[in-house]
Structure formats: C-alpha cells, structure tokens
PAROGU-219248 format. One record per residue (C-alpha): y, z, x. Coordinates in nm, 3 decimals, m for minus. Each point is the difference from the previous one (the first is absolute). Layout:
<fivexs>
+---------+---------+---------+
:      py :      pz :      px :
+---------+---------+---------+
:       Y :       Z :       X :
...
+---------+---------+---------+
</fivexs>
This chain:
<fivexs>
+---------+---------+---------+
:      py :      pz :      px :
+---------+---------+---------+
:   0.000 :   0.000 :   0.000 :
:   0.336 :  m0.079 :   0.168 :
:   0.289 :   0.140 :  m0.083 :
:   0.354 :  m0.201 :  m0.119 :
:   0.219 :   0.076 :   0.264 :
:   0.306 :   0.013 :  m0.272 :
:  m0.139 :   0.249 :  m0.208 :
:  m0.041 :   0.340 :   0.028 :
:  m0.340 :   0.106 :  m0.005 :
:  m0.108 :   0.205 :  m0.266 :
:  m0.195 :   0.316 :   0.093 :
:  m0.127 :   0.246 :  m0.336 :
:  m0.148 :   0.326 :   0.176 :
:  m0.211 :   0.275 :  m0.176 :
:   0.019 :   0.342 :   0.041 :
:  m0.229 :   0.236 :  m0.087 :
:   0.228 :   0.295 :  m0.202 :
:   0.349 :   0.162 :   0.015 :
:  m0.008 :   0.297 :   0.165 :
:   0.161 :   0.061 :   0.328 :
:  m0.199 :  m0.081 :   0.322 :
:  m0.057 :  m0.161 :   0.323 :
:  m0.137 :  m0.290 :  m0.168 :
:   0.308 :  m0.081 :  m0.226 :
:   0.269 :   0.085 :   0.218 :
:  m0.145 :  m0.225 :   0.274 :
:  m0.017 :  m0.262 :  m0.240 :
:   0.315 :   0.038 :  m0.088 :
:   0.149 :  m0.030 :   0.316 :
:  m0.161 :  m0.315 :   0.044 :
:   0.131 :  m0.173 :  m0.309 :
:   0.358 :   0.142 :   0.103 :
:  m0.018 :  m0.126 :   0.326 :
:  m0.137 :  m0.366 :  m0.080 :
:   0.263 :  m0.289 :   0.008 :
:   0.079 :  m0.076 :  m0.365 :
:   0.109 :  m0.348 :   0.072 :
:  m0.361 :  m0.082 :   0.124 :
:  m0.203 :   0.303 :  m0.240 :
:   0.064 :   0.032 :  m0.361 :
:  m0.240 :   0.328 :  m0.041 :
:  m0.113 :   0.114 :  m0.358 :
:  m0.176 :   0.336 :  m0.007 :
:  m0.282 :   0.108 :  m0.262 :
:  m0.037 :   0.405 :  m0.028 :
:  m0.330 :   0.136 :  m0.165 :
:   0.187 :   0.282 :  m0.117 :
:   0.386 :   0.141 :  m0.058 :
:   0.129 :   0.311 :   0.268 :
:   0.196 :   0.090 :   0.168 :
:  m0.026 :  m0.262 :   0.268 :
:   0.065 :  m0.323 :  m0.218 :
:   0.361 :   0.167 :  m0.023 :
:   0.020 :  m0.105 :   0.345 :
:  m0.092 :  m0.338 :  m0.042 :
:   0.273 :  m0.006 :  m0.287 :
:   0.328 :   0.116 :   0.195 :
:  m0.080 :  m0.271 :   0.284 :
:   0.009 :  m0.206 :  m0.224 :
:  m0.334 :  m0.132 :   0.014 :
:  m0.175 :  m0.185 :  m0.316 :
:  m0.350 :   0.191 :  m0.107 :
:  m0.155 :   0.022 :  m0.329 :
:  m0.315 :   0.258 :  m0.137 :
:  m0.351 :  m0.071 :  m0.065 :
:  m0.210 :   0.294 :  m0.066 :
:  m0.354 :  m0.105 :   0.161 :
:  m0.313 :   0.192 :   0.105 :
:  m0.014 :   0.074 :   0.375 :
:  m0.308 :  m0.008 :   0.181 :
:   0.020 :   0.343 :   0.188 :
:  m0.232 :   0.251 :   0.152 :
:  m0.066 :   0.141 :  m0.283 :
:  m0.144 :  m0.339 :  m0.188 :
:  m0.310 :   0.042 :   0.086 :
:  m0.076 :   0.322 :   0.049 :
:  m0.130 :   0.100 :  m0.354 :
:  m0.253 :   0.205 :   0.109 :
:   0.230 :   0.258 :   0.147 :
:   0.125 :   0.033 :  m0.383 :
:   0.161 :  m0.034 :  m0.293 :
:   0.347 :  m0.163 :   0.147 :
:  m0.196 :  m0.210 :   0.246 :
:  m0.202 :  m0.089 :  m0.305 :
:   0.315 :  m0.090 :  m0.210 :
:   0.145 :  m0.231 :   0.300 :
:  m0.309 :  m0.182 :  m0.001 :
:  m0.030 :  m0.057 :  m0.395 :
:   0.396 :  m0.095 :  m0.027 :
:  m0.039 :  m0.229 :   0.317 :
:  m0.332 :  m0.178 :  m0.176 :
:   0.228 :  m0.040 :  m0.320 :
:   0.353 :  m0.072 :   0.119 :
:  m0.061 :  m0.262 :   0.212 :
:  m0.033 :  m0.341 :  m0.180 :
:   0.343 :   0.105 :  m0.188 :
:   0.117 :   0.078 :   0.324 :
:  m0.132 :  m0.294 :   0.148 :
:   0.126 :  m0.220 :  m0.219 :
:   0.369 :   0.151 :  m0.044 :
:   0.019 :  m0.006 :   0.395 :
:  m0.100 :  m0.410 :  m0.014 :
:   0.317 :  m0.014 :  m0.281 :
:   0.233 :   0.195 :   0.229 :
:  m0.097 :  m0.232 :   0.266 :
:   0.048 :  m0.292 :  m0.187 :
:   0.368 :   0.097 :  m0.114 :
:   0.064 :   0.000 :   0.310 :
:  m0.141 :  m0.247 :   0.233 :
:   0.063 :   0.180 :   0.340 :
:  m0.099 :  m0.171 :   0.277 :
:  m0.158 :   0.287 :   0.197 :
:  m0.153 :   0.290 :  m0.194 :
:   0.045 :   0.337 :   0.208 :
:  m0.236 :   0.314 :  m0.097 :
:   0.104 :   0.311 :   0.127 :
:  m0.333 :   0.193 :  m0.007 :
:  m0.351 :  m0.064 :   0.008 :
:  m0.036 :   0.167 :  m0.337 :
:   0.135 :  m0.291 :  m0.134 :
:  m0.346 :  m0.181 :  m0.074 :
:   0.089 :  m0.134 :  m0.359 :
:   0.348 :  m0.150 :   0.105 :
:  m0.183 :  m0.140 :   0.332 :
:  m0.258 :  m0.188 :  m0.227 :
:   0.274 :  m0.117 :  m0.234 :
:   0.167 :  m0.141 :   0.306 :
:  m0.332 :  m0.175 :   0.118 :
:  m0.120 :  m0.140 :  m0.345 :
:   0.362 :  m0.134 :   0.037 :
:  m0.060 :  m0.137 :   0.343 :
:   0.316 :   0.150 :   0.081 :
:   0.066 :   0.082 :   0.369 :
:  m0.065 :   0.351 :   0.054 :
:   0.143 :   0.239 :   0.264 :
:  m0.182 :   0.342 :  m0.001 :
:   0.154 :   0.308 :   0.137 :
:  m0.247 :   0.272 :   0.030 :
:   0.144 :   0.357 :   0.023 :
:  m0.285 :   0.222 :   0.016 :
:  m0.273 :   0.065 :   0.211 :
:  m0.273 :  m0.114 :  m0.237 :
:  m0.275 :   0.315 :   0.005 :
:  m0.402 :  m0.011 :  m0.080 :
:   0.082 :   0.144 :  m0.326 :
:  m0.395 :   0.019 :  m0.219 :
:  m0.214 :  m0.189 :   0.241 :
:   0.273 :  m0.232 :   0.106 :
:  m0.009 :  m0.176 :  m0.330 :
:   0.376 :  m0.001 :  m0.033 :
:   0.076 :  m0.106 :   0.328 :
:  m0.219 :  m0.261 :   0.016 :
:   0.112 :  m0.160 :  m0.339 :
:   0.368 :   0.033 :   0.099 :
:  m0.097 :  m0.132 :   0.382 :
:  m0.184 :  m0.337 :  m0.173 :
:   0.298 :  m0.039 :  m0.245 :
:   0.283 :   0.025 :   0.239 :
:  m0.185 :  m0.251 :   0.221 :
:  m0.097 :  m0.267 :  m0.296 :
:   0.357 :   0.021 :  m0.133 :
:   0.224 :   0.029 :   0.288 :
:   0.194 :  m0.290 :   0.220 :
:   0.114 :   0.288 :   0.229 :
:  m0.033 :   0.319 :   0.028 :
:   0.222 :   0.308 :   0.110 :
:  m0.135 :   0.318 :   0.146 :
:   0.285 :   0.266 :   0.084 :
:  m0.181 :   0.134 :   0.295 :
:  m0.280 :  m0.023 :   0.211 :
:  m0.211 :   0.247 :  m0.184 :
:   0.074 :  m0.139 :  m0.332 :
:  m0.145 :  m0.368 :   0.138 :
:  m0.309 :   0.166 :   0.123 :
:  m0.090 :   0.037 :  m0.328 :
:   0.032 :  m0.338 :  m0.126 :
:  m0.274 :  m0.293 :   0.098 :
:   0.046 :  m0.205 :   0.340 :
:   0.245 :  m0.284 :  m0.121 :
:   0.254 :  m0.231 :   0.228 :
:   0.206 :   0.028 :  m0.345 :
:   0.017 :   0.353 :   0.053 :
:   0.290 :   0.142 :   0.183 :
:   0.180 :   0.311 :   0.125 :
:   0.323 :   0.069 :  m0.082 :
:   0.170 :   0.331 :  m0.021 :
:   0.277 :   0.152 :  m0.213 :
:   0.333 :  m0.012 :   0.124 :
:   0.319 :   0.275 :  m0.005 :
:   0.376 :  m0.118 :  m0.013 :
:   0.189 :   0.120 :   0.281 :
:   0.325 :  m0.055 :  m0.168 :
:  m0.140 :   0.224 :  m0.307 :
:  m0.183 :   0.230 :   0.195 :
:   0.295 :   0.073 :   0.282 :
:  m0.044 :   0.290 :   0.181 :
:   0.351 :   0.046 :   0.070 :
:   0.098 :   0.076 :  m0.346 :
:   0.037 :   0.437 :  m0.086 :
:  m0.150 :   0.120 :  m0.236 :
:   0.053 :   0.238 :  m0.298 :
:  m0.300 :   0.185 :  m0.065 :
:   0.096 :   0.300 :   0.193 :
:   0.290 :   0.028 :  m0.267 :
:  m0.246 :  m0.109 :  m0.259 :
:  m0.205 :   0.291 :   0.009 :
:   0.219 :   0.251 :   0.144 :
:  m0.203 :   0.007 :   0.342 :
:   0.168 :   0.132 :   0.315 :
:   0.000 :  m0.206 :   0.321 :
:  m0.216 :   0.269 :   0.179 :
:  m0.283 :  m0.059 :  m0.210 :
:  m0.271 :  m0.332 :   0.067 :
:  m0.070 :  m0.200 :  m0.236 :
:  m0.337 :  m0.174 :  m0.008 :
:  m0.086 :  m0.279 :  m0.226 :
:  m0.235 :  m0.215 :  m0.228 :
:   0.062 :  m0.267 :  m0.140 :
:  m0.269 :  m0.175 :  m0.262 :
:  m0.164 :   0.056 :  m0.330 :
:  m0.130 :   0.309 :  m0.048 :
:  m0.390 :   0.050 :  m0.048 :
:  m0.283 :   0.158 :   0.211 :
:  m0.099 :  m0.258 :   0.169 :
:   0.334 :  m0.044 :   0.167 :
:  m0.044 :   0.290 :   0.179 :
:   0.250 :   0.243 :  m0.215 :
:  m0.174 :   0.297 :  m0.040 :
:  m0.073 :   0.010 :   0.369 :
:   0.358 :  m0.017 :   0.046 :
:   0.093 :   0.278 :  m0.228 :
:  m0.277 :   0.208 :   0.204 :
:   0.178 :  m0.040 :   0.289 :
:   0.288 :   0.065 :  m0.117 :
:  m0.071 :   0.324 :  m0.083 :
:  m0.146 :   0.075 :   0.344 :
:   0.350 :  m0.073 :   0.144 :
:   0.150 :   0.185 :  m0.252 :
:  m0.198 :   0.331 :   0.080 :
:   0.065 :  m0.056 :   0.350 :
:   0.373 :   0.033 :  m0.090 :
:   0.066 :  m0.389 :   0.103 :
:   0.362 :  m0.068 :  m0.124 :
:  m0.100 :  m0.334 :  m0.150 :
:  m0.021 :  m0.162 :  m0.367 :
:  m0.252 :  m0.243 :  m0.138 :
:   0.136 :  m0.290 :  m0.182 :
:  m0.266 :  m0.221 :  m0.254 :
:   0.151 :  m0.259 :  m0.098 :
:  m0.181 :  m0.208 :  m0.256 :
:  m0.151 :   0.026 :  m0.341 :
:  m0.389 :  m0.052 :  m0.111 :
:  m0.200 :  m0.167 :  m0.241 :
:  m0.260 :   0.178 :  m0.216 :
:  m0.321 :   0.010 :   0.196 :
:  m0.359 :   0.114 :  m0.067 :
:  m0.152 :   0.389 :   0.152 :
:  m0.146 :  m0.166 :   0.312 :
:  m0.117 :   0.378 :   0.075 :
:  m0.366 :   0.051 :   0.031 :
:  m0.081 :   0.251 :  m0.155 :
:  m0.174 :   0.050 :  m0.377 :
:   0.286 :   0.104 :  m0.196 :
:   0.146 :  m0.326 :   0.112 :
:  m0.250 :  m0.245 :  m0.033 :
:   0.055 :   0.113 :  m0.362 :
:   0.332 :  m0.083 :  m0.010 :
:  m0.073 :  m0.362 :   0.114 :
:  m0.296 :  m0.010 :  m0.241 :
:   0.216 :   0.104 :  m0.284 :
:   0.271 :  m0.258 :   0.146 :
:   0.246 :   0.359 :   0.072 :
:   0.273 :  m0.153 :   0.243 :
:   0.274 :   0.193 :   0.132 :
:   0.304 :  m0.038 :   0.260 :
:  m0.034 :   0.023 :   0.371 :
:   0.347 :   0.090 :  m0.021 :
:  m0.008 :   0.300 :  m0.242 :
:  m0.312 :   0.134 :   0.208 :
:   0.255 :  m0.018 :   0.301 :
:   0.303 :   0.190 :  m0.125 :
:  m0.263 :   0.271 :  m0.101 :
:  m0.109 :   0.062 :   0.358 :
:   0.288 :   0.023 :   0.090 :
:   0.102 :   0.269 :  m0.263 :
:  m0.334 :   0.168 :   0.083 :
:   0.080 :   0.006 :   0.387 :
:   0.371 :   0.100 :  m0.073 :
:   0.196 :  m0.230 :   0.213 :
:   0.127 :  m0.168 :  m0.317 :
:   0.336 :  m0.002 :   0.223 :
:  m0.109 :  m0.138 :   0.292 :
:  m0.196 :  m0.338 :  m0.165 :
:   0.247 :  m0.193 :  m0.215 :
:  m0.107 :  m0.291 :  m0.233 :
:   0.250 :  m0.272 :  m0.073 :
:  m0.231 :  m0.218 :  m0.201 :
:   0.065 :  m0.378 :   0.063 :
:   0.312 :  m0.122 :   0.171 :
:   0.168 :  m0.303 :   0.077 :
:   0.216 :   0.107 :   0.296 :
:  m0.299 :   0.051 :   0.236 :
:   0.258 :  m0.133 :   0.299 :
:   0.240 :   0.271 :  m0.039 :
:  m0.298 :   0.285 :  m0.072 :
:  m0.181 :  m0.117 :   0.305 :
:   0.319 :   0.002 :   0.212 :
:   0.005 :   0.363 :  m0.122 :
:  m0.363 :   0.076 :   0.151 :
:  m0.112 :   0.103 :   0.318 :
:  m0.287 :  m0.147 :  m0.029 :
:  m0.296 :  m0.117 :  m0.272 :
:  m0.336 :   0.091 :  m0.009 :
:  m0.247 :  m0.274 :  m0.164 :
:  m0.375 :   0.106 :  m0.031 :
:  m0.189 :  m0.253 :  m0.238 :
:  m0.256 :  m0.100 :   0.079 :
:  m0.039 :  m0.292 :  m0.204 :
:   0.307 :  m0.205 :  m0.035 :
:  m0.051 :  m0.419 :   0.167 :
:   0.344 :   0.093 :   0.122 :
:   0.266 :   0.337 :   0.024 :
:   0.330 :  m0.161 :  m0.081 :
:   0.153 :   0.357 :   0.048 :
:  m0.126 :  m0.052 :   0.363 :
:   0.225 :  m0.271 :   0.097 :
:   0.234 :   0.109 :  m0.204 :
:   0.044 :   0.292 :   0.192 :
:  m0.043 :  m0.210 :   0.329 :
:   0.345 :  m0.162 :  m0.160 :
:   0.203 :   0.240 :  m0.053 :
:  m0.109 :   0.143 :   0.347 :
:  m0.222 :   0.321 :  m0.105 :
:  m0.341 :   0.115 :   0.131 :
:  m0.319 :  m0.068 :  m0.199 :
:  m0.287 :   0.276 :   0.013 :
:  m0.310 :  m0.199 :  m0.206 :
:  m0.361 :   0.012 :   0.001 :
:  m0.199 :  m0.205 :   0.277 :
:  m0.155 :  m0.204 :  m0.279 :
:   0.022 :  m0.365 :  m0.156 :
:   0.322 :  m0.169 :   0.034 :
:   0.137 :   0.309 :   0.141 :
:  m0.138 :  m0.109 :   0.320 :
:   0.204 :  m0.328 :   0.009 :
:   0.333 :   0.114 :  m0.083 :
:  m0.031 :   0.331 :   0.188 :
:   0.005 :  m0.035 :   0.386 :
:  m0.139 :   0.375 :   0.125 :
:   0.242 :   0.176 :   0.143 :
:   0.259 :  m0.264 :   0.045 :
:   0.116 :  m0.099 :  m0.396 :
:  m0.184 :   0.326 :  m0.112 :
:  m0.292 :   0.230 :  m0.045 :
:  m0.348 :  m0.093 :  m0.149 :
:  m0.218 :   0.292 :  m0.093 :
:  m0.331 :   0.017 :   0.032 :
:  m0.010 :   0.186 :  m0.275 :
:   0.189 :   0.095 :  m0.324 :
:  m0.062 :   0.414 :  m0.007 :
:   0.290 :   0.147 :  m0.098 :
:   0.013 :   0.200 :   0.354 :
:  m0.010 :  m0.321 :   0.183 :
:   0.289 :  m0.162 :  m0.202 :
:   0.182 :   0.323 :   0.077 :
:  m0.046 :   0.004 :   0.340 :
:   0.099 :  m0.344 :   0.036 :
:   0.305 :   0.090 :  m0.216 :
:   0.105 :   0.296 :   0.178 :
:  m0.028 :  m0.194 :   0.309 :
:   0.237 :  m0.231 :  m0.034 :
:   0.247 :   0.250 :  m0.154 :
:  m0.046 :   0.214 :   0.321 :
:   0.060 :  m0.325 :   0.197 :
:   0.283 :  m0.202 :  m0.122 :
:   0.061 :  m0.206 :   0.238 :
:  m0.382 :  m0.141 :   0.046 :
:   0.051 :  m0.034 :  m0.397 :
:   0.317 :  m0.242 :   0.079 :
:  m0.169 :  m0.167 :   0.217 :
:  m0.281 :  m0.104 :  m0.238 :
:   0.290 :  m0.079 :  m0.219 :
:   0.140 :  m0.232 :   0.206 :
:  m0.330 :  m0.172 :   0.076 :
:  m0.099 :  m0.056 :  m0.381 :
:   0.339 :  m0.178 :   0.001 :
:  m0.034 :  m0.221 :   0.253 :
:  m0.351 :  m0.057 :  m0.146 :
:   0.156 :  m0.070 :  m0.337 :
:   0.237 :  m0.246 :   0.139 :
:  m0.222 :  m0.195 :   0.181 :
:  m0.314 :  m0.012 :  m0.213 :
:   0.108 :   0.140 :  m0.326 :
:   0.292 :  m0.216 :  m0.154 :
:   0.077 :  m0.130 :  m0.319 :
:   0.058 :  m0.365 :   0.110 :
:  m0.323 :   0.026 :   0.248 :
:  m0.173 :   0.068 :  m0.304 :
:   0.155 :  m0.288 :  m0.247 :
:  m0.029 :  m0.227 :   0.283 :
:  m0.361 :   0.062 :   0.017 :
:  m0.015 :  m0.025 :  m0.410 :
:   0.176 :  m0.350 :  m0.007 :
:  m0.223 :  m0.117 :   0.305 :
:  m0.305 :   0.037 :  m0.219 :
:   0.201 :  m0.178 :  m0.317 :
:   0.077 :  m0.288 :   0.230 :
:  m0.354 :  m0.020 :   0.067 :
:  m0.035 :  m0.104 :  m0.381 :
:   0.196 :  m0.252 :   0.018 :
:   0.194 :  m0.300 :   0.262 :
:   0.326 :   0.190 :  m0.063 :
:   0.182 :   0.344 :  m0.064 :
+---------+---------+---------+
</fivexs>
C-alpha cells in the first residue's frame, strides 16, 4: 500500500480504557508530538476516565466504544466466579463487538490502524478481516496465565494480524514470537515538559518544611506495584525517627484479593473485590504514620511534584516499562527500583539508580535511608538518570522511531 504523498495519512488508534496510566499517557505524547501536516490521528477509547480528558484539552479527536478486553482474567474461570463472568461476557460480546469495531473502521478509512495493547484481540481481528494495515503496540509483559492458554492465543493473534509490531522494552518483546516485524521501541519523556529546572510547590502544598525528605511514587496504586512494601518501609524510617515523608501519588482500580489464604479465595469465589487503595490508607492508620505517608490521588502536574522529590522509589515487578523511571531520570532525581523486568534496562546500578534484589520493606529502607544519609551520591545518580534521559529517553527519539515503522507501510510519510 503506498501512501499519497499530498495527503495526510490517516491513523485511528485503540486504547484499551480511560483511566490514568503509563500506557495512555505515553500514547498521548505520541499523538501530541506527531506532525499534523503529515498525521491526521483519530483515537478510539474502550471506556470514558479520567484520561480521555486529556486527549480532549489537546485538542485531539477520539470517540468511545465500549468493547470486551481480553485480559488476564479472560480465561481464568476456574479461579472463580469473576474470572468465570469475563469468560462468559467475552464468549457473548464479541460478534457485536466485532462487528461495531468493522463499522467504526469503515467510517473512517484510516490508513494505518494503531492498537495500543495486546488486549485488543477483537479490534485487531476487525482490522485484519479488513485487511487494514495494522501496527501493534504491546505494553505488557504477556504472563503464562492457566497453562499459557492466554498467551499463546494473544501471541498467534498479534502475529496473524499485525504489519508491525511495537514492544516498549526488551522484556516486553521477549514475550512475543520471533518476528523481523517485531520491533523495540521505548517510551519517550519531554524534556521541555519534564524540565528539571522548574521549582516546585509541593513543599507549600502540603505544608512540609525544607528539613524534611521527601521520597516518592509515582503510579497506580495496587499490590503488585509494590505499595504496601513501600508503606512498610516507611514505617521503619519513621520509627527510626527519619525526618522524611512518603508521597503516593496515584489512584487504583478495583482489583481482586490476590491473598492466599481461605477467607480470600472466598472472596474471589463469591466475585468480593475490593480497593488496593482503601487496604493502603488502612495500614497506614494501623501503623500510625498517617502523617508521614500522604496520598494525592492522581495528578497531572507530575513535572512540578517530581521537581519537589528527592528521589522515587519504583518496585513493580511487572510493568513492560516504569515511565516514572525516566521520568525521574528527567527531571534529574534518583530511582531506587527492583532488579527485575524492565527495571533492569532503564536502571543502570549504581550510576542512574539502585536495583534491589529484593522488595522487603527493610531493604527498601535501607536503600532509602541511604541515599538520604548521602546526598550528594543521591545527586549524582540524579544527574546520571538525566543524562540517560536525554540521550536515550526523548520524546522525539521515540516518535522518530514510531514514524520509521509507519514509513515502513508505505513509499512515503
């Protein structure tokens, strides 16, 4: 398919929600960042939140279609009820949804069809039954899941429906099959946004005085993100009489008990969810430091809380990639995270950061307390993750790379 060199070319992307995330606001940056006399981008959310209010004050055109998602939880109906409901709703939903996503796609005739997840099975077949050029971005590390059913249906889909496809790091394209279509690309952070040079407000914001640390995370909030750790260790510096506070920034979705034990299995049995988030704050009430850990839910002046920071801690374990990482490499702040997944690629060891080898509570503390004891091995970290930023990191080194693989889809961009 070649492209007409007068016209713009049409892109329609997918996106799999509209909460706030990594996923979203990466995307988003992207579409900001293409040139609109070459792109004309079109954006189709699975869901209304919070983050589709983004896409509406840049100005960017986007429209709804409520679809089923093929998550982890598709095909796991033998861990119960709510894994059973997924799989029932999925079975049902998806010739309606199949065939509304082949209308959407029709209204609009893009030229390139851009899915921003690899949950996105139903809009990817749409796509191919369309023979529509597809460009696949996968943002998760695609797990086992019940005998590696999922993974292998997703792995066989992407591959039969995809012209290219986008893996956001290293670990991420691990998990997808051997393909010269398949490529790595990762996210990239505005240094113009992102400037560490700007001061911040947050000490006024919460009344904080300049002798105390503050000591960050940035992401949503859920167990396996590595919150409750952080809480833990937060009151181990607390008891230790560490003048430091402990921001969260973030909100969370409503998640299944992954707990073990019997009175939870129940729960997910009787399809009982509850809120990461909730279970957090009462921790924290329990431990009494409900002073010393603030929650400021989502926000959308990360630059100026960040700039605020003396540094951000990052301990999940199973995110493709830790935009807070480079993020905080931007603005010029040290990154303790866990020596695991894509950790390990945006995380040089004791140059940009620290990586744990492990996420106790008394290990995060240590490394913590460390680097508050030690200020100017923190700056220079700092410093590092900057330079790392700026030379690996950037917005336009990411676009560039995106518009690379478009051109590949066509004689010219």
């Amino acid at each position: 398919m070649a492209f007409e060199e007068h016209e713009r070319i049409k892109i329609l992307f997918f996106h799999h929600g509209g909460t706030i995330g990594g996923a979203p606001l990466s995307l988003l940056y992207l579409i900001q960042n293409l040139n609109k006399t070459k792109f004309e981008p079109h954006v189709v959310f699975t869901q209304y939140g919070p983050v589709v209010k983004l896409f509406e004050e840049s100005g960017i055109g986007y429209e709804i279609c409520p679809i089923s998602l093929f998550h982890h939880h598709t095909l796991y109906w033998l861990k119960g009820l709510p894994g059973l409901k997924d799989f029932i709703f999925f079975g049902i939903k998806f010739f309606p949804d199949f065939f509304r996503l082949r209308q959407i796609i029709r209204k609009h005739d893009p030229d390139i069809i851009h899915l921003n997840s690899s949950t996105l099975l139903i809009a990817g077949l749409a796509a191919y039954s369309l023979k529509h050029q597809v460009v696949w971005h996968v943002r998760e590390v695609l797990h086992d899941g019940y005998f590696g059913v999922r993974k292998r249906i997703i792995q066989f889909i992407i591959n039969k429906c995809s012209t290219q496809i986008i893996a956001i790091s290293k670990t991420a394209a691990s998990r997808l099959p051997e393909t010269p279509k398949l490529n790595v690309v990762y996210n990239g952070v505005s240094l113009e946004y992102f400037d560490r040079n700007i001061s911040s407000s947050l000490n006024k914001e919460l009344l904080i005085g300049n002798n105390y640390s503050l000591i960050g995370m940035i992401g949503q909030i859920y167990k396996a993100k590595g919150v409750f750790q952080f809480v833990q260790a937060a009151r181990i510096l607390v008891g230790k009489g560490v003048r430091a506070k402990f921001i969260l920034v973030g909100d969370a979705p409503i998640l299944e008990d992954h707990q073990s034990h019997i009175k939870n299995n129940l729960k997910k049995w009787l399809g009982i969810k509850y809120n990461d988030l909730l279970e957090l704050k009462k921790m924290v009430y329990q431990y009494g430091i409900e002073n010393d850990v603030i929650f400021l839910g989502n926000r959308t002046d990360v630059p100026n809380i960040l700039a605020g920071l003396d540094m951000v801690v990052f301990l999940s374990g199973v995110d493709a990639f830790g935009r807070p990482i480079i993020e905080a490499g931007a603005m010029g702040k040290p990154v303790i995270a866990l020596n695991k997944g894509s950790c390990q690629e945006l995380v040089k060891d004791n140059v940009t950061g620290i990586l744990l080898k492990s996420d106790e509570p008394e290990v995060v503390a240590d490394a913590i307390l460390g680097l508050i004891l030690d200020p100017e091995r923190a700056k220079k970290l700092g410093e590092a993750g900057y330079q790392m930023a700026r030379s690996k990191f950037t917005i336009q080194k990411h676009v560039d790379a995106i518009c690379g693989i478009y051109s590949r889809l066509g004689e010219t961009i």
